[in-house]
HTML snippet that shows the backbone in 3Dmol.js (N, CA, C, O; Angstrom):
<script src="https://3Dmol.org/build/3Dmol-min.js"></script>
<div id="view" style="width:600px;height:400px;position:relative"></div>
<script>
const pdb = `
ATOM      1  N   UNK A   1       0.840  -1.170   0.000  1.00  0.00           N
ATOM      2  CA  UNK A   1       0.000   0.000   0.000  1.00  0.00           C
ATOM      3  C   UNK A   1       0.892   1.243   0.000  1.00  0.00           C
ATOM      4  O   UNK A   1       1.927   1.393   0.649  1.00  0.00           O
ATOM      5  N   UNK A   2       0.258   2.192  -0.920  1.00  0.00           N
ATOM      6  CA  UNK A   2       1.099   3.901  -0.744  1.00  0.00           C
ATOM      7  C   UNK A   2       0.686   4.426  -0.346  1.00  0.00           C
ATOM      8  O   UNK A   2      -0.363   4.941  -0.734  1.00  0.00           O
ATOM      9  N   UNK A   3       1.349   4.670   0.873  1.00  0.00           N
ATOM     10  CA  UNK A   3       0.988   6.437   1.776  1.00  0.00           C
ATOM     11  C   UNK A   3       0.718   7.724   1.170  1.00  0.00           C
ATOM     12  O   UNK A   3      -0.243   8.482   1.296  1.00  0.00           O
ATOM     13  N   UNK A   4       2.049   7.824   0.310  1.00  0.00           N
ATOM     14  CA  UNK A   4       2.062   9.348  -0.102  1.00  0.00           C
ATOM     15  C   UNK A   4       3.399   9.110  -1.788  1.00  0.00           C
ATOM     16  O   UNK A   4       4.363   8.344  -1.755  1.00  0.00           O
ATOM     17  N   UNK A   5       3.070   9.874  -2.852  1.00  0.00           N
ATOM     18  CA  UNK A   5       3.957   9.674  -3.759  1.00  0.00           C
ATOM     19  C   UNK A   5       4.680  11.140  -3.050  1.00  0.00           C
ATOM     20  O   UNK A   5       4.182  12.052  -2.389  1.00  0.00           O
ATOM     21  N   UNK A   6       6.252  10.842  -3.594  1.00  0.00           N
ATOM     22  CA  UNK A   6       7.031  11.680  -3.030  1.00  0.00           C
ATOM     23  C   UNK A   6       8.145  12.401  -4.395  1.00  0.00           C
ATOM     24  O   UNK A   6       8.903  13.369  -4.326  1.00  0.00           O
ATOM     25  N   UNK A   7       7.776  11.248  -5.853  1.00  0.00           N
ATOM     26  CA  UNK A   7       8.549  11.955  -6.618  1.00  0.00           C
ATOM     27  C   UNK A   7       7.587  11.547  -8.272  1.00  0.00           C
ATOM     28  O   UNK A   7       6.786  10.689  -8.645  1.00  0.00           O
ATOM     29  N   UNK A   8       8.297  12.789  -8.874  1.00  0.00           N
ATOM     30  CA  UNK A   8       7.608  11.882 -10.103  1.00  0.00           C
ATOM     31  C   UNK A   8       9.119  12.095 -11.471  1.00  0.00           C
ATOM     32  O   UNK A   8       9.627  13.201 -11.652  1.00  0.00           O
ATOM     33  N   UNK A   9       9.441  11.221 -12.010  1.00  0.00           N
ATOM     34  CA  UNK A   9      10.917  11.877 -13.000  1.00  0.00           C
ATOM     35  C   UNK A   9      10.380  10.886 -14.250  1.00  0.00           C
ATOM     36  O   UNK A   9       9.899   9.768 -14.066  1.00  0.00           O
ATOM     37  N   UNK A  10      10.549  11.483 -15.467  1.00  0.00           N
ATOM     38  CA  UNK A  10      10.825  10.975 -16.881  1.00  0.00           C
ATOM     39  C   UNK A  10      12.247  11.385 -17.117  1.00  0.00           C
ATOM     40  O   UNK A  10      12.972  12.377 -17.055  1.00  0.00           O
ATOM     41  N   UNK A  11      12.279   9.852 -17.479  1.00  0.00           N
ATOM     42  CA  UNK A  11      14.204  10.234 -17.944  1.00  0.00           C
ATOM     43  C   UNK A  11      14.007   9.554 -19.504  1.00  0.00           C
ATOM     44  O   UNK A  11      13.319   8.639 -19.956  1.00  0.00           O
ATOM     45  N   UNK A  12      15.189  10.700 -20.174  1.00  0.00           N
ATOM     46  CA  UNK A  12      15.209   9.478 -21.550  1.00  0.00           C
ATOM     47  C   UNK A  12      16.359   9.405 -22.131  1.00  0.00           C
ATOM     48  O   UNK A  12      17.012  10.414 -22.398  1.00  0.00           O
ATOM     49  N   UNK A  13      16.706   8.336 -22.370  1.00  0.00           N
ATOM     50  CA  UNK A  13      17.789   7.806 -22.483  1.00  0.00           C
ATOM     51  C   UNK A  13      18.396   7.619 -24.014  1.00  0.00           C
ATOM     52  O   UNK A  13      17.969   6.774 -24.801  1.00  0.00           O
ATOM     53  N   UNK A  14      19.648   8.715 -24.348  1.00  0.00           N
ATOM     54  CA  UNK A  14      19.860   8.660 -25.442  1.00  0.00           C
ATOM     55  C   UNK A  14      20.737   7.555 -25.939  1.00  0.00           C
ATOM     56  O   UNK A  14      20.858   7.316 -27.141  1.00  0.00           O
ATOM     57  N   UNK A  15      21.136   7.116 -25.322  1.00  0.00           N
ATOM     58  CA  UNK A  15      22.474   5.495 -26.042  1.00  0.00           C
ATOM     59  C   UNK A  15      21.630   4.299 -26.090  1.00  0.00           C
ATOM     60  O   UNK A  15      22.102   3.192 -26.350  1.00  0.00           O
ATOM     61  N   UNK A  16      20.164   4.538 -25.800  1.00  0.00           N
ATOM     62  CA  UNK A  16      19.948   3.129 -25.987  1.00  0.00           C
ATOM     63  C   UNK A  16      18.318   3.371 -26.596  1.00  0.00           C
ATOM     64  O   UNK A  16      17.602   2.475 -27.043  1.00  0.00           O
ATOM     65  N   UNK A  17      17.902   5.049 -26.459  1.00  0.00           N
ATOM     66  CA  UNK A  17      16.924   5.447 -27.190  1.00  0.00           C
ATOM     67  C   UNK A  17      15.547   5.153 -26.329  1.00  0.00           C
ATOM     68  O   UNK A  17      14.591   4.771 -27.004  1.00  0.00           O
ATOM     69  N   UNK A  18      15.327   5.306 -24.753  1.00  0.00           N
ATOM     70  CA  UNK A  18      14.515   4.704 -24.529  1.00  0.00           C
ATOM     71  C   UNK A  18      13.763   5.729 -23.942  1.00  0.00           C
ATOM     72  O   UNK A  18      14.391   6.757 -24.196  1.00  0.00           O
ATOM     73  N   UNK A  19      12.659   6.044 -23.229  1.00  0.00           N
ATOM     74  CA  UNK A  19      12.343   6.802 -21.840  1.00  0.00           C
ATOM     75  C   UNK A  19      11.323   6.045 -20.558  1.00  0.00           C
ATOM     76  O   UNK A  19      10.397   5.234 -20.587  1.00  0.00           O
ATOM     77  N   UNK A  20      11.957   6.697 -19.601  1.00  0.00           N
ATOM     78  CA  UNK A  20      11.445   5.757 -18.687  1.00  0.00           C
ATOM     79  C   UNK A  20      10.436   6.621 -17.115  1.00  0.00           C
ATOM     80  O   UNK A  20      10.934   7.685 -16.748  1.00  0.00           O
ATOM     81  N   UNK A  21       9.701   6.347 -16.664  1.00  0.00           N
ATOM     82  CA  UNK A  21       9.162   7.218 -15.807  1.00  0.00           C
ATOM     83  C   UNK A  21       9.419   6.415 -14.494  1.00  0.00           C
ATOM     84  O   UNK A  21       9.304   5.189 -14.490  1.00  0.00           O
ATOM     85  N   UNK A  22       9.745   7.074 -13.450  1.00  0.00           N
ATOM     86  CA  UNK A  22       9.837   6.899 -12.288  1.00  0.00           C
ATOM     87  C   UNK A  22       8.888   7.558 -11.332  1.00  0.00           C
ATOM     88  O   UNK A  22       8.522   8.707 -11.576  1.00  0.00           O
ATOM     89  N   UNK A  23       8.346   6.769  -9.991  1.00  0.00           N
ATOM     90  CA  UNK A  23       7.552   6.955  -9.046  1.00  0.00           C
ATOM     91  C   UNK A  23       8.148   6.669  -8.005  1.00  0.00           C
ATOM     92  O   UNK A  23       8.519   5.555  -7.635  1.00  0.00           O
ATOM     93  N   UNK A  24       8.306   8.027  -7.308  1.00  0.00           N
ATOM     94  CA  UNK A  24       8.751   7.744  -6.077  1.00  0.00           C
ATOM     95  C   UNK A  24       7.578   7.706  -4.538  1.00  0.00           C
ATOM     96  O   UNK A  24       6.615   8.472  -4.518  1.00  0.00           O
ATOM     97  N   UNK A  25       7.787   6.951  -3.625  1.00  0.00           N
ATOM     98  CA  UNK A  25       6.657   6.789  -3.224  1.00  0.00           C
ATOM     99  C   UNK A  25       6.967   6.114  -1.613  1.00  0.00           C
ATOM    100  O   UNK A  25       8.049   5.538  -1.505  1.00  0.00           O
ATOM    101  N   UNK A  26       6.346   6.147  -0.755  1.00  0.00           N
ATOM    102  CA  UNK A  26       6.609   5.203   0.898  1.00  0.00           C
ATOM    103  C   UNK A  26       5.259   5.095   1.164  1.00  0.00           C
ATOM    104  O   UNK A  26       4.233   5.642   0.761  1.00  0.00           O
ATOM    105  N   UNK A  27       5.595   4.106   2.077  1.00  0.00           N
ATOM    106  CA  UNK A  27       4.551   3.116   2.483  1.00  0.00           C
ATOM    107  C   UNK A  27       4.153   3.506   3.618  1.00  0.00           C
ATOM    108  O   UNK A  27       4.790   4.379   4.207  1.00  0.00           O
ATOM    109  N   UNK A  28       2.991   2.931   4.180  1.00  0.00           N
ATOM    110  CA  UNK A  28       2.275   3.872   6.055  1.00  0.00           C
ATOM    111  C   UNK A  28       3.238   3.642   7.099  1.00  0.00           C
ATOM    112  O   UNK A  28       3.363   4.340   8.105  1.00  0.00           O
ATOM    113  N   UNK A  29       3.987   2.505   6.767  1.00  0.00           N
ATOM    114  CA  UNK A  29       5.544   2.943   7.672  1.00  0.00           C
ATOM    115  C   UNK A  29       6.110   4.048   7.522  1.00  0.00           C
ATOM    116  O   UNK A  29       6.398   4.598   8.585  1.00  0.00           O
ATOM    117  N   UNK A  30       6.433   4.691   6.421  1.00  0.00           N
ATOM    118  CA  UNK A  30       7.611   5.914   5.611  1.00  0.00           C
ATOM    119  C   UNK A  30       8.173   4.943   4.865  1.00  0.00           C
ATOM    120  O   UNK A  30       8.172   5.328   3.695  1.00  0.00           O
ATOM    121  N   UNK A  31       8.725   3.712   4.983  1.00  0.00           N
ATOM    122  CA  UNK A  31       9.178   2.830   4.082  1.00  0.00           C
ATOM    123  C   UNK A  31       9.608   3.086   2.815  1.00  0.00           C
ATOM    124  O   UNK A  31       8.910   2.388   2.080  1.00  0.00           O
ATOM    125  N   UNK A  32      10.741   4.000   1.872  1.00  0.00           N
ATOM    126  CA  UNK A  32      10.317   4.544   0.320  1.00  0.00           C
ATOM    127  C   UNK A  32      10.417   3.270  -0.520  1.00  0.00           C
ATOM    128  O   UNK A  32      10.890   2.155  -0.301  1.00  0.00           O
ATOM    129  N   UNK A  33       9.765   3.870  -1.617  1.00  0.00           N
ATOM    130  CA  UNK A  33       9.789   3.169  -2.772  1.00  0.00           C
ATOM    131  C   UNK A  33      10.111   3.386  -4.096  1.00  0.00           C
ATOM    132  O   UNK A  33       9.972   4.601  -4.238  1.00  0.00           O
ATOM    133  N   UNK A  34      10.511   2.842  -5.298  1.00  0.00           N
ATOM    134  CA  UNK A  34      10.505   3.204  -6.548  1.00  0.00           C
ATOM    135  C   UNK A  34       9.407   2.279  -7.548  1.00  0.00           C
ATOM    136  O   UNK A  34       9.393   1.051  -7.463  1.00  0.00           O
ATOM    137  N   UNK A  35       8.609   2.936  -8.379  1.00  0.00           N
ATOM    138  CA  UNK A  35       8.068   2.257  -9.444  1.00  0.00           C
ATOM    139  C   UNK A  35       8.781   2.330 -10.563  1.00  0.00           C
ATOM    140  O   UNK A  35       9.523   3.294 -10.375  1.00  0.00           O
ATOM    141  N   UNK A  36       9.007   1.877 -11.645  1.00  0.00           N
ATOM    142  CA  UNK A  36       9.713   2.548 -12.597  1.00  0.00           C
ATOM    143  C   UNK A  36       9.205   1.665 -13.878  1.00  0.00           C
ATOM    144  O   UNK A  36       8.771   0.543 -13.616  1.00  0.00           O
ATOM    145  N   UNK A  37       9.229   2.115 -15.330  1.00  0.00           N
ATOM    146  CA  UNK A  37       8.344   1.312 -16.125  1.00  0.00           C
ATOM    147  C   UNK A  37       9.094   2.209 -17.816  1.00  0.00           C
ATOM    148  O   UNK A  37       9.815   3.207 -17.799  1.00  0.00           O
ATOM    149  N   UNK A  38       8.799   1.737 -18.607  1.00  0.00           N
ATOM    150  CA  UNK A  38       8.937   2.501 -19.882  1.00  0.00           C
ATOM    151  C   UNK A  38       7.752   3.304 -20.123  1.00  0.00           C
ATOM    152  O   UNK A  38       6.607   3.148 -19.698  1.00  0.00           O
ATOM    153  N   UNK A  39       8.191   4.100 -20.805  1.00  0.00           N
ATOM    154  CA  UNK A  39       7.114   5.686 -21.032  1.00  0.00           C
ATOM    155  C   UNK A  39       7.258   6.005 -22.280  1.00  0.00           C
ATOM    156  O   UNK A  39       8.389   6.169 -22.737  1.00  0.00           O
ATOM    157  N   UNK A  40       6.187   6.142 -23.016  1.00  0.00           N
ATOM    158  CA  UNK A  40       4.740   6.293 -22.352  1.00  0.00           C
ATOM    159  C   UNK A  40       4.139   4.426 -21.858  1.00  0.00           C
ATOM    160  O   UNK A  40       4.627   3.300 -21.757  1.00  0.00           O
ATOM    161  N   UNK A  41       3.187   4.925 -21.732  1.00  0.00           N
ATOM    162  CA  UNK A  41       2.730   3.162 -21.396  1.00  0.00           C
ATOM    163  C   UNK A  41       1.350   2.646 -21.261  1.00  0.00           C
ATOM    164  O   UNK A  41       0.505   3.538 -21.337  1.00  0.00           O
ATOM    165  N   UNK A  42       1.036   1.834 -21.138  1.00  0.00           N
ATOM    166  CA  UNK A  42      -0.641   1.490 -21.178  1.00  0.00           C
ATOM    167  C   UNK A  42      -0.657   0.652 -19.695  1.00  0.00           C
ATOM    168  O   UNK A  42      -1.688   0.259 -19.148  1.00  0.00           O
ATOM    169  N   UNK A  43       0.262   0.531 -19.348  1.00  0.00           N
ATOM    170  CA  UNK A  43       0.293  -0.225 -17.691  1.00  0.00           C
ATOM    171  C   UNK A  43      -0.909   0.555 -17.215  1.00  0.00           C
ATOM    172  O   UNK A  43      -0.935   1.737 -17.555  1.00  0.00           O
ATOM    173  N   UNK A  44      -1.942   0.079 -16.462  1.00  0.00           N
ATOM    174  CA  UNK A  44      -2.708   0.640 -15.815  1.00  0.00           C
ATOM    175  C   UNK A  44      -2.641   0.814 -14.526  1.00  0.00           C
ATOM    176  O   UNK A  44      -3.620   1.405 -14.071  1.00  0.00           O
ATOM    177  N   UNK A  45      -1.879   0.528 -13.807  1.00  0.00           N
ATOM    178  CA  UNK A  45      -1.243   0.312 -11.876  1.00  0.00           C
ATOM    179  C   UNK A  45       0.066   1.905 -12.733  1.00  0.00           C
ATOM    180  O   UNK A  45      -0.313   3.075 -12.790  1.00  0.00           O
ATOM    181  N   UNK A  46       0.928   1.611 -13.046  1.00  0.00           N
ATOM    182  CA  UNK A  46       1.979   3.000 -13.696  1.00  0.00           C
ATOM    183  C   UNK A  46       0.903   4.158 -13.866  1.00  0.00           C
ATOM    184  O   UNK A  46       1.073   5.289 -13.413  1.00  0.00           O
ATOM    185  N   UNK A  47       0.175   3.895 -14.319  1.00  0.00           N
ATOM    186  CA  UNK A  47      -1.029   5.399 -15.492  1.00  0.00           C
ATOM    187  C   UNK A  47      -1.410   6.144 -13.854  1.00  0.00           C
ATOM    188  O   UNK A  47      -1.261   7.346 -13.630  1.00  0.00           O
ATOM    189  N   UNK A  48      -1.925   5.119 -12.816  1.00  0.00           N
ATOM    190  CA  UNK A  48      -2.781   5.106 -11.418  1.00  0.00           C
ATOM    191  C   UNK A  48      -2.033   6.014 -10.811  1.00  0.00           C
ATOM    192  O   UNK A  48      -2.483   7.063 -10.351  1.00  0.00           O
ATOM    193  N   UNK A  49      -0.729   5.632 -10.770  1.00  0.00           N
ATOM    194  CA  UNK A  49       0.435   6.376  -9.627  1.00  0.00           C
ATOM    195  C   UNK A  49       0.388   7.769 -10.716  1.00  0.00           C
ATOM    196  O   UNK A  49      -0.088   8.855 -10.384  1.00  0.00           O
ATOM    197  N   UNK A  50       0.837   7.545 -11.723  1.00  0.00           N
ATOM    198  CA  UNK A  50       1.069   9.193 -12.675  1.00  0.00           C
ATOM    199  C   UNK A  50      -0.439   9.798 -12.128  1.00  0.00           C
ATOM    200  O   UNK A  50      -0.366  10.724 -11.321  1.00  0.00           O
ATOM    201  N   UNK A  51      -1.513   9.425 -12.442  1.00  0.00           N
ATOM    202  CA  UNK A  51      -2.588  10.318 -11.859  1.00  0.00           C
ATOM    203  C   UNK A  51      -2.835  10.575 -10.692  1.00  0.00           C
ATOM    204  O   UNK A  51      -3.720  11.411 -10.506  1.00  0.00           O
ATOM    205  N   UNK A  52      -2.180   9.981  -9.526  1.00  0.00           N
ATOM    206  CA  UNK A  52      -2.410  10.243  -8.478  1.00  0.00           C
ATOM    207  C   UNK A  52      -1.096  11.476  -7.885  1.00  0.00           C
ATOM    208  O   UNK A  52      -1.193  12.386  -7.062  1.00  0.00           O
ATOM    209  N   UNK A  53      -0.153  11.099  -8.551  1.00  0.00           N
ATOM    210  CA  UNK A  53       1.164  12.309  -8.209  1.00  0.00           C
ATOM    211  C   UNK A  53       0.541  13.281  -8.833  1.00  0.00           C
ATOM    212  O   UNK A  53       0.341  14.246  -8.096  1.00  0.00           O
ATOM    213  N   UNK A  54       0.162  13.397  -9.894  1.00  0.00           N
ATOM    214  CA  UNK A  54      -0.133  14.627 -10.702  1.00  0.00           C
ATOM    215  C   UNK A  54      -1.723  15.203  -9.467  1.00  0.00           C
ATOM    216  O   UNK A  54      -1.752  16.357  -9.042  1.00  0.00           O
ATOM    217  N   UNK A  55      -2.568  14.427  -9.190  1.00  0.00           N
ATOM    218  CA  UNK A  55      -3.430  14.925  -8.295  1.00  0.00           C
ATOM    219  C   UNK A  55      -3.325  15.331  -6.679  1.00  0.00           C
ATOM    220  O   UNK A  55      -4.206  15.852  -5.996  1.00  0.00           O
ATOM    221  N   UNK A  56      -1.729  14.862  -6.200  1.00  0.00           N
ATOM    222  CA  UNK A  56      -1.234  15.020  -5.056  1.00  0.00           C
ATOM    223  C   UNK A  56      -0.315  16.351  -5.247  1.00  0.00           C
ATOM    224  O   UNK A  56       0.042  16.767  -4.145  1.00  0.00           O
ATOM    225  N   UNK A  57       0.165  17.130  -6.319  1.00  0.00           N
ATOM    226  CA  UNK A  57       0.863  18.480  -6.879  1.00  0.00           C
ATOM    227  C   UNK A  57       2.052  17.642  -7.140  1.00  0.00           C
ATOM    228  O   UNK A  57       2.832  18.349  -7.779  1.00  0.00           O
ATOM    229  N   UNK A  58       2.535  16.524  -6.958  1.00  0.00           N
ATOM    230  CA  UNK A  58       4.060  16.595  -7.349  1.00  0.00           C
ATOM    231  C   UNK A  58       4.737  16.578  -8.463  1.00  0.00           C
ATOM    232  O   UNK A  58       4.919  15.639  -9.238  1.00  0.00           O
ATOM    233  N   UNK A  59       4.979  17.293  -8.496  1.00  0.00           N
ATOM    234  CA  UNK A  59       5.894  18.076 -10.150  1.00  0.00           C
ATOM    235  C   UNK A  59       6.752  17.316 -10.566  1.00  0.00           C
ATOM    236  O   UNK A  59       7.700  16.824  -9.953  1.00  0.00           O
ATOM    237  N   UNK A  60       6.257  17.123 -12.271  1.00  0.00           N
ATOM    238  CA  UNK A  60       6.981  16.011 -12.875  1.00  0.00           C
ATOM    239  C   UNK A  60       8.193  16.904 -13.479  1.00  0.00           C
ATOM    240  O   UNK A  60       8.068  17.938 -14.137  1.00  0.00           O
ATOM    241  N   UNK A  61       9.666  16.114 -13.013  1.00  0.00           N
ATOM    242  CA  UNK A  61      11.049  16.336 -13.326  1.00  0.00           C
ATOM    243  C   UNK A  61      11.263  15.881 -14.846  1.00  0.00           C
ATOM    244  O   UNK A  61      10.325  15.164 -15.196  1.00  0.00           O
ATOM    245  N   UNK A  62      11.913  16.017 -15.538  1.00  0.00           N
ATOM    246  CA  UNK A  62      12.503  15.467 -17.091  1.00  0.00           C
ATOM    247  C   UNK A  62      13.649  15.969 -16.836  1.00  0.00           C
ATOM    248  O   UNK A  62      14.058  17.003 -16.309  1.00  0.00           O
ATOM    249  N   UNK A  63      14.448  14.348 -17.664  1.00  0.00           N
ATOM    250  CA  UNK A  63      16.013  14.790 -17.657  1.00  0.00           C
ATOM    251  C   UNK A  63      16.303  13.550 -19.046  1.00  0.00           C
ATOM    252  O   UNK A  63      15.526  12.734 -19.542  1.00  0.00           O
ATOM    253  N   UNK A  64      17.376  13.781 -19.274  1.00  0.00           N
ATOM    254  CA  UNK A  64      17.973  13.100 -20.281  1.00  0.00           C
ATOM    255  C   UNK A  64      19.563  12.587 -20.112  1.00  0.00           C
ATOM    256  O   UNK A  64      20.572  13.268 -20.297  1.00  0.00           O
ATOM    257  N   UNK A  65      19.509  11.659 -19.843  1.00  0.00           N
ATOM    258  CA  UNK A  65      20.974  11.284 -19.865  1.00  0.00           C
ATOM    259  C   UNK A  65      21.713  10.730 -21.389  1.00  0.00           C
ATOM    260  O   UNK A  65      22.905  10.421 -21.421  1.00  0.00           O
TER     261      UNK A  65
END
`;
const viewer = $3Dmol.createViewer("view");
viewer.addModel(pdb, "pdb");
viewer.setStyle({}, {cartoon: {color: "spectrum"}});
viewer.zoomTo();
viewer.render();
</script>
């Protein structure tokens, strides 16, 4: 179970051409966590957490390595 999302990052990756979204997140302990998945995506549990960070304010990061 998630307490609270704590991050949200799209990274995309130029040497191998990919992008990937990350969820950062802890559990009703504080416990953290990572989700992480390819982006964009049709995962529906991934789509859940993106709508719920985006409905909790946490501001999605982009970076590119």
């Amino acid at each position: 179970m998630i307490k609270r999302i704590t991050s949200l990052r799209i990274t995309r990756y130029s040497d191998n051409h990919t992008t990937r979204i990350y969820v950062g997140w802890c559990d009703p302990k504080g416990r953290p966590g990572i989700t992480a998945g390819e982006w964009p995506t049709t995962n529906t549990h991934m789509l859940a957490l993106v709508d719920r960070a985006e409905r909790e304010g946490i501001e999605l990061r982009e970076e590119a390595w």
